[in-house]
N, C-alpha and C positions, 0 to 999 in steps of 0.2 A: 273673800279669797285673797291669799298672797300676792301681790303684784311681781310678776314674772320680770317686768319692764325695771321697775325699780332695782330688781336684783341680775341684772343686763344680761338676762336667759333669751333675752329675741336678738341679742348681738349685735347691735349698733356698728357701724360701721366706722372704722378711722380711731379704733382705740389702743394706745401702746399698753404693753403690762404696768408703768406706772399710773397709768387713764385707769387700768382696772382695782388697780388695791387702793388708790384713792377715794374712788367710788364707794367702793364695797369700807372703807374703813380701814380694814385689815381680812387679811386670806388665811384662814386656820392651815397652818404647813408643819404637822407634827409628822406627816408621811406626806413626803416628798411631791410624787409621783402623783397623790389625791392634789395637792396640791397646785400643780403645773394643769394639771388637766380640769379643776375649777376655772384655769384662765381661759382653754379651751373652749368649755361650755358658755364662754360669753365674749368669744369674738371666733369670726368664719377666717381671722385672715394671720393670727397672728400665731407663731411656730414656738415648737419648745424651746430652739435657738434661741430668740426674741426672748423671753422669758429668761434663761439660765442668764443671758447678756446684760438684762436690766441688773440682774441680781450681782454678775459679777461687776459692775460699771459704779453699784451702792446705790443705784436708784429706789431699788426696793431691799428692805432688811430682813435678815431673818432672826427674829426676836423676840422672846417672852411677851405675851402681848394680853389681851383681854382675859380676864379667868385663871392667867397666869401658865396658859397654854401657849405654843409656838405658831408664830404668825408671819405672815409677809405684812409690813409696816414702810409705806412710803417714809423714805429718809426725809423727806419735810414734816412729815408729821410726827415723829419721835419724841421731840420733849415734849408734847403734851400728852401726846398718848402717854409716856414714860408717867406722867405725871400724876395720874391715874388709877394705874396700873400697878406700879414698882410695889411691891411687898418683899421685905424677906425674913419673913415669918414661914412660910413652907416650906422656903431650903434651909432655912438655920434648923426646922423638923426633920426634915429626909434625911440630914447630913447625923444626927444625932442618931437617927436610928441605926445608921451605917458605919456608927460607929467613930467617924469621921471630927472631934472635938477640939477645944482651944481657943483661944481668943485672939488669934493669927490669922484665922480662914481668910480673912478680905486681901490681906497684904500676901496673905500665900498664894494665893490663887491670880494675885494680880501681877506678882513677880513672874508668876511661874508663862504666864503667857506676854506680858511687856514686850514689842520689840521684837516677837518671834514670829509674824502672819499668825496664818491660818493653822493651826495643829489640830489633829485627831486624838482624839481620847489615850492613845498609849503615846503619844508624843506625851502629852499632859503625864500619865503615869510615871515614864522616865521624868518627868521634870520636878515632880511633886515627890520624888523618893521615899514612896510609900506612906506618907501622908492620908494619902487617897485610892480607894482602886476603885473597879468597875462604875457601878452609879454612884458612887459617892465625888468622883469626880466629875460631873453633869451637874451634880445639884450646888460643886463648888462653885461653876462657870456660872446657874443661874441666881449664885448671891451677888457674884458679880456683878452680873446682868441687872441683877435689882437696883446696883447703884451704878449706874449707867457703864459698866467698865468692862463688858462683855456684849458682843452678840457671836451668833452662827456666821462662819462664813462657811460657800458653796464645797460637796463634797468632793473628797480626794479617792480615787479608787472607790466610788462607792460608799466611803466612811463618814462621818459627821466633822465637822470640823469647827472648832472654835476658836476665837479673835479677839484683842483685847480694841475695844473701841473706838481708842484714840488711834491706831495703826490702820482698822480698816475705814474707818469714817471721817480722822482727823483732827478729832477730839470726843472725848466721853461725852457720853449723850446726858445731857443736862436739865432738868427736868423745869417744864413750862412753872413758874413762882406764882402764878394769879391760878388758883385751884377753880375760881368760878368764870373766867374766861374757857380753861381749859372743858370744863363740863358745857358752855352753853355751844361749845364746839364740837366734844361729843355728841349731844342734841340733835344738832343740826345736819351732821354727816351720818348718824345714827337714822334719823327718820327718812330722810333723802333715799338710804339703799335696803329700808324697812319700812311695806307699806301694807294694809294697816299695821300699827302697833301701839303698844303703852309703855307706862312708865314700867310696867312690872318685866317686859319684854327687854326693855332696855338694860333694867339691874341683872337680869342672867344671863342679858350677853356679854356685858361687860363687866362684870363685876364689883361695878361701883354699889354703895349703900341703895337700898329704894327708896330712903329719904333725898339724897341727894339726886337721884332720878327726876322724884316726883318733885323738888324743887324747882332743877334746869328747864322741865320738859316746857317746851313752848311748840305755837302751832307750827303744824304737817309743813313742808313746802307741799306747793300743786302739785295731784299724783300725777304720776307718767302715763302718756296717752297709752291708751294701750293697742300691743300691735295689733297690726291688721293680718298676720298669717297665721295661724294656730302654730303654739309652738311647742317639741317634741325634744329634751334635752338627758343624754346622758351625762347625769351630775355625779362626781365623783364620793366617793365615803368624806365624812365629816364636813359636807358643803354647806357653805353661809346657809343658803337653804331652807335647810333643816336646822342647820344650828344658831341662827340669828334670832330665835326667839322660843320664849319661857316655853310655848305647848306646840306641839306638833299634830295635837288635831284638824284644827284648817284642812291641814293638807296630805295628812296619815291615816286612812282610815286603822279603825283600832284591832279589827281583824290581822289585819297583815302588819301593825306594831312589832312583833316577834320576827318578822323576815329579816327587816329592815336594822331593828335594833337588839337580835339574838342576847344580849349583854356582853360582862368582862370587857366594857367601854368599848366593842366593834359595832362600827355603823357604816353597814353597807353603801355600795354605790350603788344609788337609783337612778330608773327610768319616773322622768318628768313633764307630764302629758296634761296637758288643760291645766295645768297648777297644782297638780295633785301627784301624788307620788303613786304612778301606776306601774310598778315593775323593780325589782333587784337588777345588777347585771355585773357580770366580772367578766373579765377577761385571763388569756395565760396567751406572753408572746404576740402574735397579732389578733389570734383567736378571741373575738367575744361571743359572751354567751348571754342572753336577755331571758330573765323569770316572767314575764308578764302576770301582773292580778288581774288586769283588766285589758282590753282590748284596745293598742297602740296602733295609730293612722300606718302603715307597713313600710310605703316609700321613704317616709318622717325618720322614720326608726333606722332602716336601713344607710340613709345618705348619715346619720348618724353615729353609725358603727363605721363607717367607711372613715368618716372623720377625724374619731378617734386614732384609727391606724395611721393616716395622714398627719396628727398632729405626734405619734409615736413614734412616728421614720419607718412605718409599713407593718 
């Protein structure tokens, strides 16, 4: 069984949101909202305030990260994660099918944001004069990103915003030079907030080679005691969770696989009970609403919808 403890689903006490994505490695943050409320599901104390604050203050980033998917990335751990990670082989593709071509993109897209903060995609649009429209300018920011000269900064009216590096962070993020330091550090923070797992767990959460996996991997640290209170956690869509490792049997029975992962890459927010994924649940406003497969402790459940609102401002 998944260890709930390693994945700080029993919520430890006394942790800031940089405690938490250092922990976890990186917080998949391609939707926002799943995002903030992963923080939730593993501290009783700390507010979406707390969270947005770390983000605006640069303590934690929001930046292409494992898979090549959008992450919260402690700002200490950036070159090496970057180091890893960077590819831009999928946005030099995305950008080609969008039409978007030329041997200028890096210096276009790095002029176009230099020196200006945070802009939103039609700031970018006016900047790029037509250059670039709709996703083709996202997938400009994330060739940036590949070489360290982009991330997200926090949104503006609700819209996405992105940054050139050097303006929100102080300098381009620089990528860790020792590739086999950088991996036995993956490793080690990998098995740490992944308990059990393998090499093969490893190469699909992070996207590194499986050769290069099964080289780094060295022994478990000692698992985490495990708590003493049964724990009952509404975990948001796309949560380390579920996504921190190759198979989701463990913890999915294969019945209710279709609830949880219908396709067209939506993966619901679960109710997580004994370890196992016993329930769907959404919400609208403050209103939630729980699918239960199986039969949830009801107090458990409830102080955890209550929470949710409480971590939502009601």
């Amino acid at each position: 069984m998944r260890s709930v403890e390693a994945q700080l689903l029993h919520r430890p006490p006394g942790l800031g949101a940089g405690d938490v994505v250092r922990h976890l490695l990186a917080v998949q943050a391609q939707d926002i909202v799943s995002a903030l409320l992963a923080f939730r599901a593993r501290s009783a104390t700390l507010t979406r305030a707390d969270v947005e604050a770390a983000w605006q203050s640069r303590e934690i980033v929001r930046t292409w990260g494992p898979r090549g998917t959008l992450h919260f990335v402690h700002a200490d751990d950036l070159a090496w994660v970057h180091a890893l990670t960077r590819s831009d082989t999928g946005a030099l593709r995305r950008l080609a099918q969008e039409g978007v071509t030329g041997d200028d993109l890096l210096p276009l897209i790095e002029r176009a944001l230099a020196g200006q903060g945070p802009l939103t995609k039609a700031d970018l649009a006016e900047r790029l004069a037509g250059r670039a429209t709709g996703q083709g300018i996202v997938h400009l920011v994330a060739l940036a990103a590949s070489h360290g000269l982009a991330v997200l900064g926090p949104p503006r009216a609700g819209k996405p915003t992105y940054v050139h590096a050097a303006d929100w962070l102080g300098a381009p993020v620089t990528p860790e030079p020792d590739r086999g330091r950088a991996l036995a550090e993956l490793v080690l923070r990998y098995r740490r907030a992944h308990h059990p797992a393998e090499p093969g767990d490893l190469a699909a959460w992070s996207g590194v080679p499986l050769g290069d996996a099964r080289a780094a991997w060295r022994p478990a640290p000692a698992p985490p005691t495990a708590a003493d209170d049964p724990v009952v956690r509404l975990a948001p869509a796309f949560d380390e969770y579920l996504l921190g490792w190759k198979s989701r049997d463990p913890i999915l029975a294969p019945e209710h696989a279709r609830a949880v992962f219908p396709g067209g890459g939506i993966l619901r927010p679960v109710v997580i009970a004994g370890g196992r994924v016993a329930g769907t649940w959404s919400r609208k406003a403050a209103a939630v609403t729980v699918t239960p497969f199986t039969d949830v402790p009801g107090g458990l459940l409830d102080a955890e919808i209550a929470d949710v609102r409480r971590f939502l401002g009601g």
